[in-house]
C-alpha positions as CSV (number, residue, x, y, z in Angstrom):
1,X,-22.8,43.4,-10.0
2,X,-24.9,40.5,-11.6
3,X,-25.9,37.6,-9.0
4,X,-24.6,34.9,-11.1
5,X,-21.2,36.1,-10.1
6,X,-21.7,35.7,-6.4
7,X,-21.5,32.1,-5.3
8,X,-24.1,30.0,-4.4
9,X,-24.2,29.8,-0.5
10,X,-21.0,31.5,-0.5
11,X,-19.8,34.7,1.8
12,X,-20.9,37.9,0.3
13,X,-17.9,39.6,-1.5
14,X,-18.4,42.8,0.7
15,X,-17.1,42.2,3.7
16,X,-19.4,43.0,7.1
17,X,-18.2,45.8,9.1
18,X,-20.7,47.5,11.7
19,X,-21.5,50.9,12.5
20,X,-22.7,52.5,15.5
21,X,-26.0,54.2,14.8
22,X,-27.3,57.6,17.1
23,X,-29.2,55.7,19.1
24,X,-26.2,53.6,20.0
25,X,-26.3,50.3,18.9
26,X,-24.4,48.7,16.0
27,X,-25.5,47.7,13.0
28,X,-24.7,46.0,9.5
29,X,-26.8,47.1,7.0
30,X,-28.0,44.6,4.4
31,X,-25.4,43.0,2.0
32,X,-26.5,41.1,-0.8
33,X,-25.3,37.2,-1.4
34,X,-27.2,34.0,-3.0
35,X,-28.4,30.9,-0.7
36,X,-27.2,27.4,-1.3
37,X,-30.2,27.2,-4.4
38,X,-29.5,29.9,-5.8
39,X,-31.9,32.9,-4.6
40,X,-30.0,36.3,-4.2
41,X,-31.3,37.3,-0.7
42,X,-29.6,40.1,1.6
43,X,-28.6,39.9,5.2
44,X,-28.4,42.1,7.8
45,X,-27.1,42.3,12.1
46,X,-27.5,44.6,14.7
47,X,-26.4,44.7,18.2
48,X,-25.4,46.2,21.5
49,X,-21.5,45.8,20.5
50,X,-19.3,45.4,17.2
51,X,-19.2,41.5,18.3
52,X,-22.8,41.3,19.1
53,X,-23.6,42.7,15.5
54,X,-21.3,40.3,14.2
55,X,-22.9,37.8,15.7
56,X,-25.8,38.3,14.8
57,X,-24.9,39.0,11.1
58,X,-23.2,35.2,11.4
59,X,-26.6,34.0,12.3
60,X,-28.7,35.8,10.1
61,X,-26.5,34.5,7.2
62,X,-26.1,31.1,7.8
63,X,-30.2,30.9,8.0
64,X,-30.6,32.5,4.7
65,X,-28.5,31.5,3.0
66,X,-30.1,27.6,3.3
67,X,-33.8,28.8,3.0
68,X,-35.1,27.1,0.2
69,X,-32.5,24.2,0.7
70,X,-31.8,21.0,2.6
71,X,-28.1,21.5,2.6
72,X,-26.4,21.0,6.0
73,X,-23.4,23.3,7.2
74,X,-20.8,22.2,6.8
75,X,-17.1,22.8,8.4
76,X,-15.3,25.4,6.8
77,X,-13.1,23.7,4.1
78,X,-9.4,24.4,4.5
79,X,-8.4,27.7,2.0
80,X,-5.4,27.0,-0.6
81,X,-3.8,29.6,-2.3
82,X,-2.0,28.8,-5.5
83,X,1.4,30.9,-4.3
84,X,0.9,28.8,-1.3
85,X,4.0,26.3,-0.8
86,X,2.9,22.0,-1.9
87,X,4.4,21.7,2.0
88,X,0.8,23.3,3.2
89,X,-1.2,20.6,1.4
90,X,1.2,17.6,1.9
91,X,0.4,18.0,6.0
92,X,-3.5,18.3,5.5
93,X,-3.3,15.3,3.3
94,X,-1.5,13.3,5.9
95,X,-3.8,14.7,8.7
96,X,-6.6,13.7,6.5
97,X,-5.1,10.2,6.3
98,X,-3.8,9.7,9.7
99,X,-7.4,10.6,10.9
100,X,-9.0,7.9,8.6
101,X,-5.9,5.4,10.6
102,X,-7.4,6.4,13.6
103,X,-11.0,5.9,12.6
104,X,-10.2,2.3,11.6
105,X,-10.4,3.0,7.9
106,X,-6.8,2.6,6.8
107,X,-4.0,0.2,9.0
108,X,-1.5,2.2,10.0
109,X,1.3,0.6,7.9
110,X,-0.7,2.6,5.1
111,X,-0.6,5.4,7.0
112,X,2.8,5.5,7.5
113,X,3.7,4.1,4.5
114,X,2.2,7.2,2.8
115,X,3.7,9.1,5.8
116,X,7.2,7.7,4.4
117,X,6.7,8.4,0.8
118,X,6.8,12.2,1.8
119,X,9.0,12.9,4.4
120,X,12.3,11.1,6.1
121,X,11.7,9.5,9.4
122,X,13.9,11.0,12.3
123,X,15.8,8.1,12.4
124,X,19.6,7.8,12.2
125,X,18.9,4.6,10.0
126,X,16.9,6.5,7.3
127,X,18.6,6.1,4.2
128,X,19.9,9.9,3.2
129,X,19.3,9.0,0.0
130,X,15.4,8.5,-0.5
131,X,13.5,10.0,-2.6
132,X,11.1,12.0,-0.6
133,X,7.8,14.3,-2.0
134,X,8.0,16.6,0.2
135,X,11.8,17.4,-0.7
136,X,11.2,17.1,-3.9
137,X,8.2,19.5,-4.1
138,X,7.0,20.6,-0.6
139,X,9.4,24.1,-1.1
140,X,7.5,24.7,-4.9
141,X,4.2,26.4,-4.9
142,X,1.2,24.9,-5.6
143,X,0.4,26.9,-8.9
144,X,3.9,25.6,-9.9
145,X,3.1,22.3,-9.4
146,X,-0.1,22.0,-10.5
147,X,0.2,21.5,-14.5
148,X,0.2,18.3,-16.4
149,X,3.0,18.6,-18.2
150,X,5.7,19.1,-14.9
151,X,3.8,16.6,-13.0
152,X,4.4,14.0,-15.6
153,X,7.9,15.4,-16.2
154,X,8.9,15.0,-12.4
155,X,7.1,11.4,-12.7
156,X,9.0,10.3,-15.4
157,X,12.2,11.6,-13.6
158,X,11.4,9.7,-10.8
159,X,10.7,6.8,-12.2
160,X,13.8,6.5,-14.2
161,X,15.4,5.9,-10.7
162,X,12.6,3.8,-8.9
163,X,9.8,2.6,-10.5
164,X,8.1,2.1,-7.0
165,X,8.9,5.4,-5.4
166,X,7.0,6.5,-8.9
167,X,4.2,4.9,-8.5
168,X,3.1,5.8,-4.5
169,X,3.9,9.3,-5.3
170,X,1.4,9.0,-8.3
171,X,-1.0,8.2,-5.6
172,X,-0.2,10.6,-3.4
173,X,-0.1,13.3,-5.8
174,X,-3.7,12.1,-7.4
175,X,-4.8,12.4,-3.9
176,X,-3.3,15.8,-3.5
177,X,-4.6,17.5,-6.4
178,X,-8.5,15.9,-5.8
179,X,-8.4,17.8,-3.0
180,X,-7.3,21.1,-3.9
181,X,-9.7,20.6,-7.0
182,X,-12.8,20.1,-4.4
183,X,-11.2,23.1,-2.9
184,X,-11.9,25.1,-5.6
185,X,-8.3,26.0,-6.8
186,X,-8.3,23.9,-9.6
187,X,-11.8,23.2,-12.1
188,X,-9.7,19.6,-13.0
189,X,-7.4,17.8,-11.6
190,X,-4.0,18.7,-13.2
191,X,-3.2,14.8,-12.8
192,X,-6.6,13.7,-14.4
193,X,-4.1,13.5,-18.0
194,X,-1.1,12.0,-15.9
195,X,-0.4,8.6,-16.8
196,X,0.6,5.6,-14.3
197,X,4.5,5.0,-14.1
198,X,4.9,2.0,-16.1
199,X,5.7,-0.8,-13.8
200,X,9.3,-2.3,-14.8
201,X,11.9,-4.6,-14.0
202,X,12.9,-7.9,-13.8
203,X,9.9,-9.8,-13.4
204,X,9.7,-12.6,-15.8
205,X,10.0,-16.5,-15.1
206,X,13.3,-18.5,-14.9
207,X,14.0,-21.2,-16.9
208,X,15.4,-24.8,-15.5
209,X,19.3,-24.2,-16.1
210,X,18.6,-20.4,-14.2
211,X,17.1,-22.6,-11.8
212,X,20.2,-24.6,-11.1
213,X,22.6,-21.9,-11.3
214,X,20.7,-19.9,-9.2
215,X,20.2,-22.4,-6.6
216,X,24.3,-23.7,-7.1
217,X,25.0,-19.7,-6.3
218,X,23.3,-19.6,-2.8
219,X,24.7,-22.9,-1.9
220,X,28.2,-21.3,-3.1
221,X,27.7,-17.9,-1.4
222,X,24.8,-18.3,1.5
223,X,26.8,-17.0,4.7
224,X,25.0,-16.6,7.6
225,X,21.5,-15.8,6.1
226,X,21.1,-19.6,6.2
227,X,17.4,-19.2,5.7
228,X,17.4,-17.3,2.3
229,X,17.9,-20.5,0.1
230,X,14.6,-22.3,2.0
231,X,13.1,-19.1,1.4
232,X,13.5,-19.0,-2.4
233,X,12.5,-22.6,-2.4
234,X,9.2,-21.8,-1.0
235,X,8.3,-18.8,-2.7
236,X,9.3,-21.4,-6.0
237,X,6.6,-24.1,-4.7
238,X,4.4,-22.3,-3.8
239,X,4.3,-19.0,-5.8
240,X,3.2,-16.7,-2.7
241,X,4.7,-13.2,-2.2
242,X,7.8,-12.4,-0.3
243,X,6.0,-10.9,2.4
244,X,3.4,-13.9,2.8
245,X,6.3,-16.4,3.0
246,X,7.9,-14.5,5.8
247,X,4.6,-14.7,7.6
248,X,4.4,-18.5,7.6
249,X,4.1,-20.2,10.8
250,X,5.2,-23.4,11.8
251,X,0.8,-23.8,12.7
252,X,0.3,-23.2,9.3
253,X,2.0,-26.4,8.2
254,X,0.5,-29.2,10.9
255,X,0.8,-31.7,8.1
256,X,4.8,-32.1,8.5
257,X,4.4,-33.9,11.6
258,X,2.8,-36.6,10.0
259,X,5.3,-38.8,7.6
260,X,2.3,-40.5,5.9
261,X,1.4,-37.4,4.3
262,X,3.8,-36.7,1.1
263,X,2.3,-33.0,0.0
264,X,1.6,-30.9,2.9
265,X,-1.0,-28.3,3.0
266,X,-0.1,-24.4,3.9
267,X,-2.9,-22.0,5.0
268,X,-1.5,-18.3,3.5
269,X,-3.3,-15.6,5.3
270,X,-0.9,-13.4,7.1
271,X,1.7,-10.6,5.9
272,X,5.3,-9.5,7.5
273,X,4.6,-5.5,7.7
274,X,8.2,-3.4,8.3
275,X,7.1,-1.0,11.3
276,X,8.9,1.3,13.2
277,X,9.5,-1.4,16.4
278,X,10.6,-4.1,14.2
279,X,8.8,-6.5,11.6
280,X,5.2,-7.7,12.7
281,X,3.2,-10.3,11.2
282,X,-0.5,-8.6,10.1
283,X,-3.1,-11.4,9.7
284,X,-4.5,-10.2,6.4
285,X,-3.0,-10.9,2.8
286,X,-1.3,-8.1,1.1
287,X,-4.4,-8.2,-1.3
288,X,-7.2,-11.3,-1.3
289,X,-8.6,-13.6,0.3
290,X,-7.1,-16.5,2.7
291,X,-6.5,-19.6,1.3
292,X,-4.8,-23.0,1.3
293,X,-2.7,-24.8,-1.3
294,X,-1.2,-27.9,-1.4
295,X,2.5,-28.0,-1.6
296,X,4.6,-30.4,-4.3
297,X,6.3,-33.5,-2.5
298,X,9.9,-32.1,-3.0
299,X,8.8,-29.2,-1.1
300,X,7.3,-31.1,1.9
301,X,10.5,-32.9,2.0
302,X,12.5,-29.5,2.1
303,X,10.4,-28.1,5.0
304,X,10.7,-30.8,7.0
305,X,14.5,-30.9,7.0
306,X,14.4,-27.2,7.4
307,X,12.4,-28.0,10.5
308,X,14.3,-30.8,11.9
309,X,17.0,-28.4,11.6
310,X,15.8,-25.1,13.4
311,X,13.6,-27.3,15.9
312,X,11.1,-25.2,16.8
313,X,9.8,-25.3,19.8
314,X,6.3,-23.2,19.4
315,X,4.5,-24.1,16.5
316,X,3.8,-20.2,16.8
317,X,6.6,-19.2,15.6
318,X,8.1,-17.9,12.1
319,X,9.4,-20.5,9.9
320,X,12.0,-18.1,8.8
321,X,13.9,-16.1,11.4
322,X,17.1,-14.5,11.6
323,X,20.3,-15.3,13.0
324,X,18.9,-13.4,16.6
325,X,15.7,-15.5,16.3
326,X,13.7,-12.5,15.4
327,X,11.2,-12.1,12.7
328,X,12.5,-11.2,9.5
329,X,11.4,-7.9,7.3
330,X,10.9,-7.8,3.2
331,X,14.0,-5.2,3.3
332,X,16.4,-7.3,5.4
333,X,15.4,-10.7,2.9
334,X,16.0,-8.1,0.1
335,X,19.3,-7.4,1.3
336,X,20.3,-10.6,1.9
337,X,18.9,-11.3,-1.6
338,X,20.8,-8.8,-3.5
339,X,24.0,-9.3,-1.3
340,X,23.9,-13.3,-2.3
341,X,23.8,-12.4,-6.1
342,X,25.9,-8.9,-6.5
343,X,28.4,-9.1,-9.1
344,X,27.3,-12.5,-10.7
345,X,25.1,-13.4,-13.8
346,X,21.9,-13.5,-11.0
347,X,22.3,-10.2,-10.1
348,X,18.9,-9.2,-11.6
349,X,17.0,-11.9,-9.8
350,X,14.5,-10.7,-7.6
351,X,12.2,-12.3,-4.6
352,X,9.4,-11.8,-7.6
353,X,10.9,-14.0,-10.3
354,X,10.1,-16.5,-8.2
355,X,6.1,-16.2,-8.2
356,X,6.6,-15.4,-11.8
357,X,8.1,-18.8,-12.7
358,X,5.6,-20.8,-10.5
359,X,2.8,-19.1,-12.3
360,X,4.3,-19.2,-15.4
361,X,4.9,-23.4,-14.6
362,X,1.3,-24.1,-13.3
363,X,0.0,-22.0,-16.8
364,X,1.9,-24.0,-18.7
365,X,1.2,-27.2,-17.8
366,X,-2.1,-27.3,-17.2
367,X,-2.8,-25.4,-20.0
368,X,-5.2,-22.9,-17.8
369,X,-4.2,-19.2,-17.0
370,X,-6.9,-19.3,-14.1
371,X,-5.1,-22.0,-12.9
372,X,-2.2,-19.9,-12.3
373,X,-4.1,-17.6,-11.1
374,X,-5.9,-20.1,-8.4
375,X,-2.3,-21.0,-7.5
376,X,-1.2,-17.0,-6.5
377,X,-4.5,-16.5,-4.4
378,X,-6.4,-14.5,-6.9
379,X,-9.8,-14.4,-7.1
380,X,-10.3,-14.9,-10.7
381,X,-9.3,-18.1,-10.1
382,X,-11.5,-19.4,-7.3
383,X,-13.7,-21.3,-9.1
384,X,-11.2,-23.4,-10.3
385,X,-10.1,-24.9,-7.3
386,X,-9.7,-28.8,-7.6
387,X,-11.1,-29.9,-4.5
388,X,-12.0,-29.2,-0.5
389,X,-10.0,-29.5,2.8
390,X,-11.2,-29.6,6.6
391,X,-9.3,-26.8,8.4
392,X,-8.1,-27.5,12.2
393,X,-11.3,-26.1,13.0
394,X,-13.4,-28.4,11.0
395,X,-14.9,-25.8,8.1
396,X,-14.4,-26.1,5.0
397,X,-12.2,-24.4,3.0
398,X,-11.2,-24.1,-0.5
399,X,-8.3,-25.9,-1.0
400,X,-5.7,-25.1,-4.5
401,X,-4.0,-28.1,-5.3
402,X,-1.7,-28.4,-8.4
403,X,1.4,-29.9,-6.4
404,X,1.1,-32.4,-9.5
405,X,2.6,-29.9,-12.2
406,X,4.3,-28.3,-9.2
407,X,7.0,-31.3,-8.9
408,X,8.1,-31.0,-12.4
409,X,9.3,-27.4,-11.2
410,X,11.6,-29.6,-8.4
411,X,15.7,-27.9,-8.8
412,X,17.7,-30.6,-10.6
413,X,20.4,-30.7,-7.6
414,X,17.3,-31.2,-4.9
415,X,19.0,-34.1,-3.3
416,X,22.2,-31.6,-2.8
417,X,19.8,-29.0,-1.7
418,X,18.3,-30.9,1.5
419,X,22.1,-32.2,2.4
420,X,23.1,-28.1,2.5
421,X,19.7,-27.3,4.2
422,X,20.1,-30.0,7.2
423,X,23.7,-29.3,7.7
């Protein structure tokens, strides 16, 4: 046997078994292998009993086989077998993760987010319907799996039916397979040639008369989700995500209090997070930094009806709850959403048209794509920021102000709007 095919640093291929010698002890007589750099070297153990000679054969090989090197041990890496089922790896790969939650490296809601993407929650609200990973491929075996060509199949399958579900189990399965490649099963990663499910949908900008109708349509249809047409009137103003909205307290808005003020300020920093007690409010953007923008006078107006209407009485409290006074999730304002709009010609409106339009508007009218940009809280546009505002606190902050081109985007029926909102 040449020693180019034995592994550097690896276990010798012949496996250690003692013998007891005449004069009664046990021994292993040397077996060849190659240190961590290379050198074929042999080890040998002897001892009183089978375990002591084992032991001692342990010892002996770990300390040759990094002579010559500076390579630590390491823990034993977990062994994958290609018959083995895509189950075995899905559980190390959330172990892996749900250690890095613990370790403060990922929040939890990533954890379980990824947690959720492969298996159903034992939950009598989990939607029987879901499309799961480990359902899907946890009972296939790795080998199975692991070619280009079915991964992008299933991908493509998947996405045909959510474009969303597609993409997090892209991640999960490029996770996956980087492990079992650093595992030695695979030399590349069988989803190094995968492409990224193309993101679809409806997200494009509405125009003025979609506007209208759209707005004519809640008014028509708004039941008891009387918060949903505010709602969509901020995430129009303002162009922040659905999430970010629902994490807007009334302390984030000090400037309605004060009538001599006719475009109020809004500090975005927080995010409603769906967890398993209930919607929380996580005081970090979905992605970015905090910021401030200034909100267009028609907007200002609307918020302080919607205000004198709910009367809070904690300015730490949500500017949109629910009918129980509780804080309200993406998925509930989804369904509320889609419920307002089934069956009519908004039924493809989405919470993300919304931010679409705004952007679309500020772009537009200013000419400025960075603009837009400033406007949504990226960071590409931070350097066009128009001017500076004192926080509560007294620092500065950077302060996005484009509530100029922003009242052009004001619903023709606004005045109709407010009389709806205060009632």
């Amino acid at each position: 046997m040449s020693n180019e095919k034995l592994e550097p640093g690896g276990r010798p291929r012949q496996k250690p078994t003692p013998v007891k010698g005449s004069d009664g002890l046990w021994r292993i007589d040397r077996i060849g292998h190659r240190s961590f750099n290379g050198v074929y070297c042999r080890t040998s153990g002897v001892g009183a009993t089978s375990k002591e000679c084992l032991d001692d054969f342990e010892l002996n090989f770990e300390r040759n086989r990094r002579k010559g090197s500076v390579r630590p041990r390491r823990p034993q890496r977990p062994v994958f077998r290609s018959t083995d089922p895509m189950d075995v790896v899905f559980r190390h790969y959330l172990e892996l993760k749900r250690k890095a939650w613990k370790a403060g490296k990922i929040r939890e809601q990533t954890y379980r987010r990824y947690e959720l993407a492969v298996y159903k929650p034992d939950s009598p609200r989990a939607d029987p319907d879901a499309i799961k990973l480990g359902e899907e491929l946890g009972h296939l075996a790795i080998g199975e799996v692991g070619r280009p060509s079915y991964l992008n199949d299933y991908l493509e399958d998947i996405a045909d039916l959510s474009v969303s579900t597609a993409n997090i189990h892209y991640i999960i399965l490029g996770e996956v397979f980087r492990i079992l490649t650093l595992a030695g099963l695979f030399d590349v990663s069988p989803m190094a040639p995968v492409p990224k499910p193309m993101i679809q949908g409806n997200a494009r900008a509405l125009d003025q008369g979609e506007l209208d109708g759209f707005f004519d349509l809640l008014m028509a249809r708004q039941n008891r989700t009387r918060y949903l047409l505010p709602l969509c009137l901020t995430l129009l103003g303002t162009g922040v995500r659905k999430s970010e909205a629902l994490a807007i307290f009334w302390s984030d808005l000090p400037d309605l209090d004060d009538p001599a003020v006719s475009t109020a300020v809004l500090h975005i920093h927080a995010t409603v997070i769906a967890g398993r007690g209930g919607a929380f409010r996580q005081l970090a953007r979905k992605r970015g930094p905090a910021y401030y923008i200034t909100l267009p006078e028609w907007l200002t107006t609307m918020l302080r009806v919607w205000k004198a209407r709910v009367r809070p009485s904690d300015p730490g409290t949500p500017v949109f709850l629910s009918q129980r006074g509780r804080m309200i999730a993406p998925g509930t304002a989804d369904t509320a959403l889609t419920t307002a709009v089934a069956e009519t010609a908004f039924e493809w409106v989405c919470f993300g048209n919304f931010r679409d339009t705004n952007a679309t508007h500020v772009a537009g009218v200013t000419g400025d794509s960075k603009c837009a940009s400033a406007q949504l809280g990226h960071s590409e546009g931070s350097t066009v920021a128009t001017r500076h505002y004192i926080d509560s606190r007294g620092y500065l902050q950077r302060l996005v102000d484009y509530s100029g081109p922003l009242n052009s985007l004001k619903p023709a029926n606004i005045g109709t709007t407010l009389e709806f909102i205060a009632g």
